[in-house]
N, C-alpha and C positions, 0 to 999 in steps of 0.2 A: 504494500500500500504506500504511496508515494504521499508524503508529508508535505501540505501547501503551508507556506510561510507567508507571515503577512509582510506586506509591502514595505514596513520600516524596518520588518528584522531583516530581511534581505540587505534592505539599504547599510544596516550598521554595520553586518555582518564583511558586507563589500568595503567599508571605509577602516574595516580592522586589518581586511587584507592588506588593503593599497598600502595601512600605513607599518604593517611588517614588512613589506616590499621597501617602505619607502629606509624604514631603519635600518634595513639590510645594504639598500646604495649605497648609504649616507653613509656605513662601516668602511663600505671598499673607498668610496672617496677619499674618506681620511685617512684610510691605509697608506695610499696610494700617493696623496697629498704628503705627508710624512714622509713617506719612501722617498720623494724625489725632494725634500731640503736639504742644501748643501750640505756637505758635513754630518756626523752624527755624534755620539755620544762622546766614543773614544777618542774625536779629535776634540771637543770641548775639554775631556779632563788634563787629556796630556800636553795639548798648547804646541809649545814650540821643545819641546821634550819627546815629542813623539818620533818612532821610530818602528817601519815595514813591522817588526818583529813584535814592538809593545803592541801594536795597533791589532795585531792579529790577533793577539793574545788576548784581547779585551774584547775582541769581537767574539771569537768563539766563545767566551764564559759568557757575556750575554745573548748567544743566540745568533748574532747579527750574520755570521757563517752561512747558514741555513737560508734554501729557499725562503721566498717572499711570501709563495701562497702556504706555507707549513705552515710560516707563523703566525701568518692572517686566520687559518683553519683554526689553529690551538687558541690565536688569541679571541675568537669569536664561539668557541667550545667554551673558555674559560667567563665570557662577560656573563655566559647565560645564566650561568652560578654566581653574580659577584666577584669571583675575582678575574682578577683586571691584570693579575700580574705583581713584578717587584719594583720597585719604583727605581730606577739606576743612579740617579742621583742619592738616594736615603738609604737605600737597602734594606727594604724594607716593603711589606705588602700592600700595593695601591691602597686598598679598601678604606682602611683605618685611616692610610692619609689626609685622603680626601672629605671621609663622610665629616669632619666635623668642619671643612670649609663649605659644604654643600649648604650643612645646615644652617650657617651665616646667612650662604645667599639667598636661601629658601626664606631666611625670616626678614630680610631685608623686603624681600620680593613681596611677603604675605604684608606686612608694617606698610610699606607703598600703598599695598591695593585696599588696605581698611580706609585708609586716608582718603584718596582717588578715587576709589566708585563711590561709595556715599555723598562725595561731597561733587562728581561729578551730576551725578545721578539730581541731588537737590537743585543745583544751577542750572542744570539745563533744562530741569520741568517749568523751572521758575524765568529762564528767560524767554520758554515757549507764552508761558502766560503774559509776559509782556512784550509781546512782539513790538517793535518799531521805538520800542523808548531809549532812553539812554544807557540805560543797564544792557539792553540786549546789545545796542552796537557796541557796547565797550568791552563786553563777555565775546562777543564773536569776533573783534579786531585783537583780543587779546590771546583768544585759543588760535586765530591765523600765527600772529606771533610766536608761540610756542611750537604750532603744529612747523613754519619753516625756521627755528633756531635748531642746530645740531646741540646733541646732548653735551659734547663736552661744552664748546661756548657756554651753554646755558649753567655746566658745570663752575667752569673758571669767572662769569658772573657773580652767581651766586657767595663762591667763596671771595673775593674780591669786595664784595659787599657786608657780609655776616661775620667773614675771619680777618680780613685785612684792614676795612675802615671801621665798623663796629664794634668788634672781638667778642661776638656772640654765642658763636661755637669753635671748637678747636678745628684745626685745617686737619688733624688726622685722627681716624678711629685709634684710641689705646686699646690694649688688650689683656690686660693683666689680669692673670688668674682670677681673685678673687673682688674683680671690680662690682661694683653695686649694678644693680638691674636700672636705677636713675640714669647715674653713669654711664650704664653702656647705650643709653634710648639716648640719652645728649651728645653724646660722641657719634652714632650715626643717624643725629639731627638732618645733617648737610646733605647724605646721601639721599634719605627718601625723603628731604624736600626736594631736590633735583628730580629725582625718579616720580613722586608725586605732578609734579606740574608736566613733564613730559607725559605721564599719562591723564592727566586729568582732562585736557583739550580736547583729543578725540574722542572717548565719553561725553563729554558735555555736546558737542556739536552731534553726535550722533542722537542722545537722549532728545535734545532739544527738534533736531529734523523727523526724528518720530514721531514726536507729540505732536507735532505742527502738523503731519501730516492726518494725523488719526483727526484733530479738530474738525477737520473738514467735512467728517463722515455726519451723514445724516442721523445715527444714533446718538454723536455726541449734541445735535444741534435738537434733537428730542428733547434730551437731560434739559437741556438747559430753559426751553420753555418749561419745564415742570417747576422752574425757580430750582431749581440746586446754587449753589456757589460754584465758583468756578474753580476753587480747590477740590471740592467734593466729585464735580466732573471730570478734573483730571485724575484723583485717586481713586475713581473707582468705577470710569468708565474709560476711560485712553489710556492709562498706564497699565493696568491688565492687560492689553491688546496690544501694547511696544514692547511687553517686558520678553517674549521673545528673542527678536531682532538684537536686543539694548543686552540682554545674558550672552548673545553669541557674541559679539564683537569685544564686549567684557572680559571674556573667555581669551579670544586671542589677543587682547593689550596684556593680559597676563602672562600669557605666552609669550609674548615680545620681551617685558620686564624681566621674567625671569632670565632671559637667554643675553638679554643686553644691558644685564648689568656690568658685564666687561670693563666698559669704558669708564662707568663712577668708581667702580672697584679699586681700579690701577688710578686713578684721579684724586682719591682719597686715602688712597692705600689701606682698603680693607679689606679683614682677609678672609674673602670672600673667594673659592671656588673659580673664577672667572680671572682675577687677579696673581692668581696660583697656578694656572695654564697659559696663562703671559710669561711668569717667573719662570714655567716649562719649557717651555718655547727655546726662551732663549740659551738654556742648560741642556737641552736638546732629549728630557727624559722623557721619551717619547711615549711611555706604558702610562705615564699621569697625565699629559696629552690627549691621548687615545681615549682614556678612561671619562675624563671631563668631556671631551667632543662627545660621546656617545648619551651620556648621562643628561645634555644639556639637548640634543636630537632627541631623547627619548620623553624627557617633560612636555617637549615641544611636540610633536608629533600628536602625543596624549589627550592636552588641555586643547588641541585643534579636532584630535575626533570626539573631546564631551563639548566640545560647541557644534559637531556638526552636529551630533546625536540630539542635544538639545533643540538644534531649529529643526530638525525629523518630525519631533516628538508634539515640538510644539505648532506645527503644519496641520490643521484641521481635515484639510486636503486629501493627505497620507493618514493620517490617522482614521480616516473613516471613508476610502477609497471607493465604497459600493452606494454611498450617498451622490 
């Protein structure tokens, strides 16, 4: 008996494909990318010390000897389980290295988007209710502004403001063991103010062009002769019917934040997971590299199929296909 599926589970089921396919590229790329940077390990440690004989000797004990696709095989055997490998600058096993920079960037990232959607979300319901006044053009010329400054400018602003003429927060995250939880939220003040205002513009401009658009609809222009308020008609006849749209694109700014906090990270020097595959980079330890690229592709990948799954779900359309 041949089992009929319904039309979203097929859909989600396809979008989990694509996006193991897509994590699967995204491995060889970076293999691949990695394989052809100048230079590797062995010539980082040894410098100008090196010699045919050390150089060999250091390849073979890590591997470097050995075909390309063995160690792409092992090292893609090994991500499935967590590990990642030794790390060749530490000596030591990726895993532990990393999770506790992850979880830095992870809570920088979650810190950002409490700040950022909420406050996205209220400004732009609130600039749809006042179409054409002074708040709306000043909240839309000012999310243009953000929407074309590049994150670092916006970075090097900010602290040129808050640390250099002010001295409001410190220019860099401390990290000392036993720092206070105040402490540690005032130290990465600078960073998800940065990260907050790059993401808050595209929420609000998105929030705000839904609302506007759902006003138009003849059900909201019902509400309103019945005497509602016109907060009452946006909470509880047009933002039920944006929150949709306004969840997906939420979804993928967080998906962006998370993966581009790179650039505040190394800006602020915090140690943050993104900051730490920079400091890789250039040390050439390519298994911490690897393991970061893959771990930052795989949130990514994730947080874009629960938005797709969410606009599926939330498609009236698909969900009730024989209507």
């Amino acid at each position: 008996m041949r089992v009929r599926l319904h039309p979203v589970t097929t859909m989600i089921l396809a979008r989990v494909a694509v996006g193991v396919v897509a994590l699967f590229v995204i491995s060889s790329m970076l293999f691949v990318a990695l394989e052809l940077l100048p230079g590797d390990f062995a010539d980082a440690i040894l410098g100008r010390g090196r010699t045919p004989e050390r150089l060999a000797a250091i390849r073979e004990a890590l591997g470097l000897d050995r075909a390309a696709h063995l160690r792409y095989a092992d090292w893609v055997v090994g991500a499935l389980s967590l590990d990642f490998g030794t790390s060749w600058k530490w000596g030591t096993p990726v895993w532990p290295i990393i999770a506790p920079r992850l979880y830095n960037s992870l809570l920088l990232a979650a810190l950002t988007a409490m700040f950022a959607v909420p406050l996205g979300l209220v400004l732009g319901i609130y600039a749809a209710t006042k179409k054409g006044t002074l708040f709306d053009r000043a909240t839309s010329l000012g999310t243009l502004v953000l929407f074309a400054t590049p994150d670092f400018v916006l970075a090097y602003f900010l602290a040129f403001i808050l640390v250099v003429t002010f001295r409001v927060f410190p220019a860099f995250t401390a990290w000392i063991p036993d720092i206070s939880l105040a402490d540690r939220l005032h130290g990465m003040a600078l960073p998800i103010l940065t990260l907050t205002l790059v993401s808050l513009a595209p929420i609000m401009r998105l929030t705000r062009a839904s609302i506007l658009n759902l006003l138009a609809e003849p059900y909201i222009e019902m509400a309103r002769l019945k005497g509602l308020t016109p907060w009452r008609v946006i909470t509880r006849h047009a933002l039920p019917n944006a929150l949709g749209p306004i969840i997906n694109v939420t979804i993928m700014i967080i998906a962006h934040l998370i993966v581009g906090v790179v650039v505040v990270e190394v800006l602020f020097s915090y140690r943050g997971l993104g900051s730490f595959m920079v400091d890789s980079v250039a040390s050439r330890d390519l298994p911490v590299v690897q393991a970061g690229g893959m771990i930052f592709a795989t949130i990514y990948i994730f947080l874009f199929l629960i938005a797709d799954i969410i606009a599926l779900v939330s498609n009236p359309r698909l969900r009730n296909p024989d209507r």
